[in-house]
N, C-alpha and C positions, 0 to 999 in steps of 0.2 A: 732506647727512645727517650724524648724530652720530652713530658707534658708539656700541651699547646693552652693558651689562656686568652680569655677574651681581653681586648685590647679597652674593655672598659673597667678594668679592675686590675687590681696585684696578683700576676702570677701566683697559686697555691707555694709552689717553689720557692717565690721570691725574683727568678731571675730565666728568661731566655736562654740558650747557651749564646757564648759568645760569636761562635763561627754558626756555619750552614754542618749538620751532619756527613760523615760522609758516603752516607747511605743519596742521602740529597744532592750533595756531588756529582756524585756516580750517573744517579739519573738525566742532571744536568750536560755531560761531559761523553766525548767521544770514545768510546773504547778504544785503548792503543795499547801497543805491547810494548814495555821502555826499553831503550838503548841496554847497550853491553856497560856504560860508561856511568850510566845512571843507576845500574843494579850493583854495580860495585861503589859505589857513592853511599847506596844506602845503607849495604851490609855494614860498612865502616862506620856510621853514624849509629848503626845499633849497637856495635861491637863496644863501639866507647861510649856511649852512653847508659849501656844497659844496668852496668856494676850498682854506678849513681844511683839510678833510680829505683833500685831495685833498695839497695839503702835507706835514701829517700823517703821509699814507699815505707818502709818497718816504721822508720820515725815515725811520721805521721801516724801509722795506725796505733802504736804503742805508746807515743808522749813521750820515747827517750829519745833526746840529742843523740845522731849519731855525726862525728866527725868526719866531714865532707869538705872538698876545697869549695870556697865563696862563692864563684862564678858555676861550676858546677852544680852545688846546692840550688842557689836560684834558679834557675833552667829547668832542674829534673823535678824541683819543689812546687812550682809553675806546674810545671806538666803534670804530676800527680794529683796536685788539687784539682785540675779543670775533670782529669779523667775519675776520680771521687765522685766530684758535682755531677756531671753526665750521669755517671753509672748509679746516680743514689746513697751512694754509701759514703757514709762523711758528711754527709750534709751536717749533722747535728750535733757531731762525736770529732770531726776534723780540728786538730791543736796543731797552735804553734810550735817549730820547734824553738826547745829552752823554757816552754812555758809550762810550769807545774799544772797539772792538770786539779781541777775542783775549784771550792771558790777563794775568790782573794781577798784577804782583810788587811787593812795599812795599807802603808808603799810598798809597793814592790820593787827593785830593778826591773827594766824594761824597755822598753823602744816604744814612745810616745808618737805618735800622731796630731796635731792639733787642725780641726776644721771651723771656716768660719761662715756660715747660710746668715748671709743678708735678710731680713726676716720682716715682712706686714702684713696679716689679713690673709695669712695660708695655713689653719690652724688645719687642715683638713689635709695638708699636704705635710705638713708636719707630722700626724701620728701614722699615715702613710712610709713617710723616710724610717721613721723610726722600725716599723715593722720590718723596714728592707735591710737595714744597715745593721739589725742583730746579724741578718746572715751571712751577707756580707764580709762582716768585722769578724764570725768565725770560722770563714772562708779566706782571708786576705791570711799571708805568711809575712814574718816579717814585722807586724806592729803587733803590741802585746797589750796597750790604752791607750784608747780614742778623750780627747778634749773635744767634743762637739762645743760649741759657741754659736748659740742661735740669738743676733743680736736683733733685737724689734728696737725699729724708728719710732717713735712714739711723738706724733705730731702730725700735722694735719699738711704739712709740707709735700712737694712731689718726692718719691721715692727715692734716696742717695742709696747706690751700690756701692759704691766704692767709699764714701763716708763710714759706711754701714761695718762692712770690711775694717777698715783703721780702727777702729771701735772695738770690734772683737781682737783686732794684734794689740793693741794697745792693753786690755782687757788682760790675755793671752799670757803676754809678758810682764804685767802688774806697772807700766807704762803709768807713773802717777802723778805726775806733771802735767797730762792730759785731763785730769780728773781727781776733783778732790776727797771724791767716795772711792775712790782704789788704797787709799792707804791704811783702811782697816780689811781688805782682802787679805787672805792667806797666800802665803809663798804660794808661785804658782812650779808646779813641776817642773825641770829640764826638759826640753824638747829640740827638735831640730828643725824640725818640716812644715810651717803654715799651708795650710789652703784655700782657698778662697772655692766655696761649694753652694751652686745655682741648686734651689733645695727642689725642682721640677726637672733636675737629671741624676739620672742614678748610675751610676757606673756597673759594667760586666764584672767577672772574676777577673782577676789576672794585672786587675789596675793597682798601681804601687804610689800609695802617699806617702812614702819615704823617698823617692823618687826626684829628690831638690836640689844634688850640691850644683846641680845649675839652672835659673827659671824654667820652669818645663808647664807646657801647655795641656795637662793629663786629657781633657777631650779632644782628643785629636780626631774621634769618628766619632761623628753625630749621626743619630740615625736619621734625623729630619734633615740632613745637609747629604745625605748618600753615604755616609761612611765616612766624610771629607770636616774639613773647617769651611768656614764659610768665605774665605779668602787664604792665600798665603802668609798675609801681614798679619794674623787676626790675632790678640792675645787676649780673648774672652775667652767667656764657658769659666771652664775649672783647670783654674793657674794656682802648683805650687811652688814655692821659694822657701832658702834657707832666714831666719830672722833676718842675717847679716844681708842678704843681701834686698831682702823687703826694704827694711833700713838705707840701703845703699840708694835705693831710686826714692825714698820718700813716702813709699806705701801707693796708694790709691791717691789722686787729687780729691779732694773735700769740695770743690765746688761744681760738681757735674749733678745736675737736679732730673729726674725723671730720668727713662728710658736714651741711651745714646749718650756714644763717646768718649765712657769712662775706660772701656776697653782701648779705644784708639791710643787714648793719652797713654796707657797701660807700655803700650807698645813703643811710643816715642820715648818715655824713661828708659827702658832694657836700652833701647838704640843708643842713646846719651852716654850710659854708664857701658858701654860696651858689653854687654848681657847676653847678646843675641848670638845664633850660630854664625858661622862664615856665610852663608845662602842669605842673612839677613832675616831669619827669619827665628820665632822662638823656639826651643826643642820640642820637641816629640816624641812621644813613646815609640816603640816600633810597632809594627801591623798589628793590629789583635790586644794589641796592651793597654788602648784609649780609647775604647768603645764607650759609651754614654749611650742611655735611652732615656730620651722623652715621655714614650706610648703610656708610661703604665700611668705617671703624673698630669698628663695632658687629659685626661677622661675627670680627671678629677676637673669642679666647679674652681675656676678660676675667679680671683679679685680684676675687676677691670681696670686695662689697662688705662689712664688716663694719659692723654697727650695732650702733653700744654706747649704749643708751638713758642710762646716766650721762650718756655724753659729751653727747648730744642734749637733755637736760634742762638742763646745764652753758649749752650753745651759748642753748638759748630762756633763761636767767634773764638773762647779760649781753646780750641784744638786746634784750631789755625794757627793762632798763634805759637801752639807749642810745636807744629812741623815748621812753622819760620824757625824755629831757633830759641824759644824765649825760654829765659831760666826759672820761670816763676813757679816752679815743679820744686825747685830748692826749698821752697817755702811756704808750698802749698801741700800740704800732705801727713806725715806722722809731727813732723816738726809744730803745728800749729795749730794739733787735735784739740780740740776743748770740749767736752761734753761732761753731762749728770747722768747718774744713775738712779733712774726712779726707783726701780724694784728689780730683785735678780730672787732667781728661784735654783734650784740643782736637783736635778734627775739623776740617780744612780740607782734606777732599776736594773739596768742591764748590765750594772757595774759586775757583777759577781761573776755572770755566766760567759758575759762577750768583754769586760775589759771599757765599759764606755759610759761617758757620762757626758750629761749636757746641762750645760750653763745656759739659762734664758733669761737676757738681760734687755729690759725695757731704759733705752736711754733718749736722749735731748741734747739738742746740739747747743753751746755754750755755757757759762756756769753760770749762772741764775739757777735758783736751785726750785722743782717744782714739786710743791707742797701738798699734794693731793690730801692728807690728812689732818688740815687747815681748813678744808671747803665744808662753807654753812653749811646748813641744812634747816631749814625755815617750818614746822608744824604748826597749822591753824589750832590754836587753843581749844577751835572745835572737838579735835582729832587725840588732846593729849588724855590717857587714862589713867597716869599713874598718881598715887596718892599724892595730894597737896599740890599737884597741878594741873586739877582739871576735872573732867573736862569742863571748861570755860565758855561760856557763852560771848564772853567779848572777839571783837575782833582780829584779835592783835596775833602775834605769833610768840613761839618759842624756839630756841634757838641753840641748834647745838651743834659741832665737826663731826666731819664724816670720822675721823678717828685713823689709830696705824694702821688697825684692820682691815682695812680697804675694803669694801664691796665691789666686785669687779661684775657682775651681773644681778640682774633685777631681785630672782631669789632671795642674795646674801644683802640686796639693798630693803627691802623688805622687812628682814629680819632684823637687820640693824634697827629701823624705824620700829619696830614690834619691840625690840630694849629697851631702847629710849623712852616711846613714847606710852609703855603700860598695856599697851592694847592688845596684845597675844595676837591670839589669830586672826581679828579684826581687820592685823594690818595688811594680811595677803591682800589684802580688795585694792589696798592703794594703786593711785596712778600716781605718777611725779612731772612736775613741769621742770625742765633743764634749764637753768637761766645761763645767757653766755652776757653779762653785763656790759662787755665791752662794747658791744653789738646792738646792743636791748633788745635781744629776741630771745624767744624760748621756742622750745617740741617738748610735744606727750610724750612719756616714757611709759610703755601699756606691754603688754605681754606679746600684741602682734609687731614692736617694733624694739625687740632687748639689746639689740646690736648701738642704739643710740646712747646708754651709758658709754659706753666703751670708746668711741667716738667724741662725744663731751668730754671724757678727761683727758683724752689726749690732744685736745683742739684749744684746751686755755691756757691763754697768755700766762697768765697768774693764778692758780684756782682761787688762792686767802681772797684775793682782790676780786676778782673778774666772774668768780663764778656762783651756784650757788643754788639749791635743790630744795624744792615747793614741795611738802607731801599731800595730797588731794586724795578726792573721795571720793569726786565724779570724775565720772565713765568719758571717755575723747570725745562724744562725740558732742554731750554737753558741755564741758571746754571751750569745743570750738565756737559751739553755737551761741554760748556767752560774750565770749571776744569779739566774733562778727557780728553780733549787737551792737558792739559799741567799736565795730571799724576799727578793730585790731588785730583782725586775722588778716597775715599776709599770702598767698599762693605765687608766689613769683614764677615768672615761664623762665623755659630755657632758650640759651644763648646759643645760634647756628649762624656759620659763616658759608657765604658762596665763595668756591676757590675754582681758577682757571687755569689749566695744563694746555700743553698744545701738542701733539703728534703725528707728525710729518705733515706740519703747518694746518694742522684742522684742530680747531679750539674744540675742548672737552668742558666739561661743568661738573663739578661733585660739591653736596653741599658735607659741613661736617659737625657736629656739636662742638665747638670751640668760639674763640673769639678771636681767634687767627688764623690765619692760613699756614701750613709745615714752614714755607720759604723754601723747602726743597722742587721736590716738580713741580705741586701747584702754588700758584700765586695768587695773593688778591688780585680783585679787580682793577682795574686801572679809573682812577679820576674818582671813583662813588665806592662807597664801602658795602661790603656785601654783606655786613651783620644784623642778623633781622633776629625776632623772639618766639617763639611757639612754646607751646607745651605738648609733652611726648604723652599726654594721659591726658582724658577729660578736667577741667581744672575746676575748684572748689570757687569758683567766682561768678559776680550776676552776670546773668548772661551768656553763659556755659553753652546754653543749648544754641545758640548764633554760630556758632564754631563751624569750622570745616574740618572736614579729614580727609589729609593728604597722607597717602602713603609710598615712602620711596625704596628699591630695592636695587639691587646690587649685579651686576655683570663683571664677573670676575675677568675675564677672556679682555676686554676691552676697557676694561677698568672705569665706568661709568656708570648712572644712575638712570634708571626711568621711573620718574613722579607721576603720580596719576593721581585722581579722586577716589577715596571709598579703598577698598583692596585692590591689592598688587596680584597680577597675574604670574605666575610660574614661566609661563611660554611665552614671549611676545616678539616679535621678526624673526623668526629663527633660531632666537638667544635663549638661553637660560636663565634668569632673574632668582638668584637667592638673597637673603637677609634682609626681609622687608620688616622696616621700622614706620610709625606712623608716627604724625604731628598734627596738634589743632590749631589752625591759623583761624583769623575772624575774618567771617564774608566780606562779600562786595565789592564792589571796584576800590582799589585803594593803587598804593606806589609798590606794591610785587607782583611779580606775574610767573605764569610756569609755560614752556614753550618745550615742544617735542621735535626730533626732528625723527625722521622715519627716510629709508631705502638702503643699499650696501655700505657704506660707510658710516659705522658706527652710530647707530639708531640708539639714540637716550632724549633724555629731559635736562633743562636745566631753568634755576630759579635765577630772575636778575630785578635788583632794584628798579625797575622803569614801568610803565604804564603798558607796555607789549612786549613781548619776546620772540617780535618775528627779526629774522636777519639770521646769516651764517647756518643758510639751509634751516633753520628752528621756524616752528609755528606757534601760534599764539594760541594757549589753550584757555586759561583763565589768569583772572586777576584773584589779590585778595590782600589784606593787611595782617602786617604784624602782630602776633599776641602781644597785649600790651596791660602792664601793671602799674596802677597812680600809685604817684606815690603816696603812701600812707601817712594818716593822720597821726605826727607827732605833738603828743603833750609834752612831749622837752628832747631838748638836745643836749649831747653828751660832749662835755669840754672835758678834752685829757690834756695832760702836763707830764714831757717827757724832761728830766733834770737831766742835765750830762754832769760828768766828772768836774770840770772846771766852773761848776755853778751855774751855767746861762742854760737856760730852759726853752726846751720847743714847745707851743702852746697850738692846739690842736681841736679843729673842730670833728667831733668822731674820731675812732680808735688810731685807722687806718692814716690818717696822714703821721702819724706819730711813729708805725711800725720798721721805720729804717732808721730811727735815731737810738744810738749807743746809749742806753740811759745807766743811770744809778741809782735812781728813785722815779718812780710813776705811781702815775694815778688818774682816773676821770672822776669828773663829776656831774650827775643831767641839772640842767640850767632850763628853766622856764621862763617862754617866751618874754621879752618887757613887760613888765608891770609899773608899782607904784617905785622900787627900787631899783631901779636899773644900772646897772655897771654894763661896760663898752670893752672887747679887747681888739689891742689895738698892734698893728705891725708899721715898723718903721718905711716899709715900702713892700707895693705888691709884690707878691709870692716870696718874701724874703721871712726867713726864719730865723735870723740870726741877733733879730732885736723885734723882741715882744712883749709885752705888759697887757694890764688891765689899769681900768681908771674908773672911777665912779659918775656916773652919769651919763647921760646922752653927750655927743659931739666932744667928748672931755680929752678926746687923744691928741698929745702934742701936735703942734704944727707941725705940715709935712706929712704926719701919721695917718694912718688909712684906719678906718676902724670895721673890723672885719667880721664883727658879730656885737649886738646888742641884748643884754639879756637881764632874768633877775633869778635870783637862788630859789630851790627851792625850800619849803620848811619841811623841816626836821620830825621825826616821828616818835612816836614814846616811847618810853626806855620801859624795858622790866628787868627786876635783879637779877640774878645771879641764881641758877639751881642750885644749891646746896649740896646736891652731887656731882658736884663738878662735871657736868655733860653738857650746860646750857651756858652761854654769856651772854651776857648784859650787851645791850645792840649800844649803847655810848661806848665801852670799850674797845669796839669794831671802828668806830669812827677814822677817816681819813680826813687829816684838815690840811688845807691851804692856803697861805697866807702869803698876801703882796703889802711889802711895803716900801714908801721911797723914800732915798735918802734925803735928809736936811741939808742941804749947804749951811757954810758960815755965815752968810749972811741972811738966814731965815727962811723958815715956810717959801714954798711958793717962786723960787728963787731959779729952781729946778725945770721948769714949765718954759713952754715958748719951744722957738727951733732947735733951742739948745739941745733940749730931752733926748736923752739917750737911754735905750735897756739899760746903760751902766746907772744910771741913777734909781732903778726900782731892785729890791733884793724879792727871789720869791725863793720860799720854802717847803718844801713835803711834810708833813708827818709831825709839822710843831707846832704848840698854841697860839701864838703870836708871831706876827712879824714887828711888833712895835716893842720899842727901848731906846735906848739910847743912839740918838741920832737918825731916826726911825721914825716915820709919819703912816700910820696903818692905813691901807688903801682897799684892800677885800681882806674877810675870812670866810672862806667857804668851807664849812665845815659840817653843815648841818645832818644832812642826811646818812643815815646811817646805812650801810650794807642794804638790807633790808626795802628800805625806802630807795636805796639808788638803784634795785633792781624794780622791784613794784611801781617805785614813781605814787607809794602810794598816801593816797588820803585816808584820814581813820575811816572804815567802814568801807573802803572800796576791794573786795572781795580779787576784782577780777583785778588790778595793776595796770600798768601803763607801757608796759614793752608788749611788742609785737609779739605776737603766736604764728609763728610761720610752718606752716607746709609745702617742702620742696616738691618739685617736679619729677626729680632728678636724685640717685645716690652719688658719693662721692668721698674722699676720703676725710673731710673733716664734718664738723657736725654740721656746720653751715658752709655750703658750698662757694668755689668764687665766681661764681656766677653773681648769685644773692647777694657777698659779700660786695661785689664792685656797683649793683645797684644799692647798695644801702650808703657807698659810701658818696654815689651819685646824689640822690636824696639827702645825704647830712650838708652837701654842699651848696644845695640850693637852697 
């Protein structure tokens, strides 16, 4: 018998058996007496099989090679270990044949394996595999070391599979034209066999990752698909290949974002390079050989999945294109990898006993290199105890890098500040404010919310630049209540779309948290946009208690919603309602309405921008308006400067408009409103980016010139020197300057001006003293504010700083959501 395991945990075993018993069978199955033709069938299958296995069998239980024919071996070698596993015996003690049994030190000769699990935010599912794949890897015949490659996206981007994948083959094979951090990597081993491994399926016995001299689809029975693929065409799941011929289609496409499609394109490459079977389809194990279970991974807490319908819409127009025909697979894929390697770590606990080691490489897509051990770290003078610096009554800070050592959780963040800053055990109490500069907002970093380190560093653009950690000594909730003094705590709602389906011509309504509709079944609304604001939790803003609460739940059978007021019923027309999620909209009659409709055909609710929602069988139940967030009060706006290659610069108000230009040098800086010194920048014509300057004064932009923001610098904050143990630096040596200046003509000053004026007459600069010399009229230096002050905005003595303190609605994969991000970039434009 097989111990049975709850389906909310890891079999004790490890593993199911692969088939039904045939005890289970039997009870299943009619009793019949077989043929004459079928009893002599079977005798002959024992007759010639028995020698083998019986062979076979000795090997395995003893560790010596016995001399078997190849196809033979595998068959009876198969059949021995499944009947081991069944029966108990071997589970812990079952060896390869050829393989010295005890532990291994050096290289060995061997038969390599190489796996690659696409990797984000499944640490849970992680030490999960690893527990299965010891037994597994001493159950599997045939491979003698596992290369696990568990590659982590480290960014706040949608999820790439198949990017993820090329990353670990490129990795894999020491691929260093990809990546400028693989050239001090160690030779990597011989191997034959990539795979590409969903780290939430675990494969039965009997499945073979050496199994590649031709693309082969190893899950060929999912248990969630009945045993089956989820189509004929399908080349998901766990596909392996030989290098050469990874290589031959180009690897995975690099530009498939979130969930969908990567597989498709997967399958139109095999097609191209003539990869595929004659049926047209990828290979397959035989029966029993590609089982895959979900059940034991699936109990585990899952990261949510995000659906970002851009992405999805993005994903379906290049997969069209690539069943039209298009070649752009030739140069989309291993050919045009580019990525950094933050940090790689190597696991070889299991190396001794099972053969397996795992590489966990946190990487970024292109070469800009991200500097994590660059990023300030800002301590009120209050806070410093150590000799000769403190503690300080003034206001000002002290200033030192997170360091190689990374602190990757609150703890070792902690701890590090307790180094630094003298104060031993004082500093457990700390809380940290995260500054994301690009953005000017921060979150508390407290003990009830440590997952937001981890998120902050893998969410900045530049950490040297862009980011930047407060060590504080009050508790969150005085934080807040300081900020929202002075209307700078932001709560932003979340962002829900209404989307309409139609099913044998009767319109459907579901709303959804996004900001678009799939484009697949359901569509926007026609003529009126159906994105309205709510928040899915009471919200930290006045007025809170005005709120309504809606709550909407789920009819799987009919695929539609019924919204109601207050709690969602379980039972309502007949139907079943699970997954009720609530929202707080604000009272009163406003421009949304929720409308039910009720009898045999498809009884649900649906939201629609209008003043009633009667029509299309719906009744009108209530009105109410959108949650709605003013915009907050900025003390200054942030001007970034993206320089390209060829010297002409994108000039940018807020982050985001700058985030698609190729740069070479960036930088922002916060700019306060006009004052007494005003400078103007200016674009050669609306929405054009391709000639941009700055000019001094009001209305000073060439003729022709649109002047697109009026502003004045802010000042500069005090400097303190240098620790003497080199941990601290001087906030003027942090400084970023920018400098415009315009060219002189030969015939003088001023020569330059008029309709003439072109970008080509101003030069601007990153990162240098001056723009003035020779032939050179200085026009800005914006240089003043240091790190420090470009985060805080602050004045001597202002404690609290001048970026938003935001509290989301909503989790998500970066530290600030796009939701937040697309309203802040709304608000920088206004």
């Amino acid at each position: 018998q097989v111990s049975q395991c709850s389906r909310s945990q890891l079999c004790p075993s490890g593993f199911h058996p692969p088939h039904p018993t045939m005890a289970s069978r039997a009870r299943g199955a009619k009793a019949s007496r077989p043929g004459f033709f079928a009893t002599i069938a079977c005798l002959v299958l024992v007759l010639t099989v028995l020698p083998f296995a019986v062979l076979s069998y000795a090997a395995l239980r003893t560790g010596h090679h016995v001399a078997v024919p190849a196809p033979a071996l595998r068959f009876v070698s198969d059949l021995s270990a499944r009947f081991l596993w069944r029966s108990g015996r071997g589970r812990d003690t079952l060896a390869r044949p050829g393989r010295p049994r005890g532990p291994r030190t050096g290289k060995q000769p061997g038969v390599r394996a190489v796996v690659v699990i696409p990797f984000r935010d499944r640490d849970l599912h992680l030490h999960a595999f690893k527990e299965y794949w010891r037994k597994f890897a001493n159950a599997t015949l045939g491979v003698d070391f596992w290369d696990v490659y568990v590659v982590e996206q480290f960014d706040s981007e949608p999820f790439n599979r198949g990017w993820n994948f090329n990353v670990g083959l490129a990795i894999a094979t020491r691929q260093v034209q990809s990546s400028p951090d693989l050239g001090d990597w160690p030779e990597a081993e011989p191997f034959s066999c990539a795979t590409i491994q969903d780290i939430d399926y675990l494969p039965d016995p009997g499945v073979d990752y050496t199994y590649c001299d031709m693309p082969t689809q190893l899950s060929a029975e999912i248990d969630r698909y009945d045993w089956k693929v989820p189509y004929d065409q399908s080349a998901g799941g766990i596909v392996a290949m030989s290098v050469g011929h990874w290589r031959e289609i180009n690897g995975f496409s690099n530009d498939y974002r979130g969930w969908g499609g990567e597989d498709d394109d997967l399958f139109a490459r095999l097609n191209r390079t003539h990869l595929l079977m004659e049926n047209e389809q990828i290979r397959r194990p035989a029966s029993g050989y590609g089982r895959f279970r979900g059940e034991y991974m699936h109990s585990l807490n899952h990261t949510k999945r995000i659906n970002d319908p851009g992405s999805y819409a993005h994903n379906m127009e290049i997969l069209q294109a690539m069943i039209k025909g298009s070649h752009r697979w030739k140069e989309d894929g291993l050919s045009n990898l580019r990525f950094r390697v933050v940090e790689s770590t190597i696991d070889e606990q299991d190396y001794n006993d099972n053969g397996i080691t795992y590489w966990r490489v946190k990487v970024r897509r292109g070469l800009l290199p991200h500097d994590l051990a660059s990023l300030p770290i800002a301590i009120p003078n209050s806070l410093m105890c150590a000799s000769g610096l403190g503690q300080d009554s003034s206001p000002g800070l002290t200033w030192f890098l997170l360091g190689a050592q990374l602190p990757w959780d609150l703890v070792a963040l902690r701890e590090r500040i307790a180094t630094v800053s003298g104060c031993g055990d004082a500093a457990s109490r700390f809380t940290f404010l995260l500054v994301d500069r690009r953005l000017s907002v921060a979150k508390v970093l407290t003990d009830s919310t440590p997952h937001l380190l981890y998120l902050f560093y893998r969410s900045l653009h530049d950490p040297t630049e862009d980011g930047l950690i407060i060590a504080e000594e009050r508790p969150e909730h005085q934080i807040e209540a300081d900020y929202a003094s002075r209307g700078l705590l932001w709560n932003p709602p979340t962002m829900f779309v209404v989307c309409r389906a139609l099913w044998r011509d009767i319109p459907r309504y579901r709303i959804f948290q996004a900001r678009e509709c799939d484009m697949g079944r359901w569509k926007p609304l026609e003529q009126v946009s159906g994105v309205f604001t709510a928040y899915s939790k009471k919200p930290a803003v006045a007025g809170a208690d005005e709120m309504l609460n809606l709550c909407f739940s789920y009819n799987k059978r009919h695929d539609v919603q019924r919204i109601t007021l207050g709690e969602c019923a379980d039972d309502w027309q007949g139907l079943q309602w699970e997954s009720p999620q609530h929202i707080q909209v604000r009272r009163g009659p406003g421009n949304l309405c929720v409308g039910t409709r009720v009898g045999e055909v498809q009884p649900s609710s649906r939201i629609l921008p209008h003043d009633s929602c009667d029509g299309e069988n719906f009744h009108h139940e209530l009105s109410f308006n959108a949650a709605t967030s003013k915009p907050y009060h900025n003390e200054f706006v942030v001007v970034c400067v993206a320089q390209r290659a060829d010297g002409s610069a994108r000039i940018c108000i807020g982050p985001l408009e700058c985030d698609a230009v190729e740069a070479v040098n960036y930088g922002c800086f916060p700019v306060s409103p006009p004052a007494e010194d005003v400078y103007s920048m200016c674009s050669a014509s609306p929405g054009s980016s391709a000639e941009e300057t700055f000019c001094r004064g009001r209305g000073c932009c060439p003729s022709g010139w649109t002047s697109r923001l009026e502003f004045s610098p802010l000042a500069g904050a005090t400097e303190r020197p240098d620790d003497d143990r080199g941990l601290a630096r001087s906030e003027a040596s942090r400084r970023l300057c920018l400098c415009v200046g315009r060219r002189l003509p030969a015939d003088g000053p001023g020569a330059a001006s008029g309709a003439a004026a072109t970008a080509a007459h101003f030069v601007l600069r990153l990162g240098e003293a001056s723009c003035a010399g020779a032939g050179l009229e200085l026009v800005l230096r914006l240089c003043g504010p240091t790190r420090g002050a470009v985060a805080c905005g602050a004045a001597e003595g202002d404690s609290v700083g001048r970026f938003m303190l935001l509290r989301e609605d909503q989790d998500c994969t970066g530290f600030v959501c796009t939701d937040s991000v697309a309203l802040l970039s709304e608000f920088a434009l206004k």
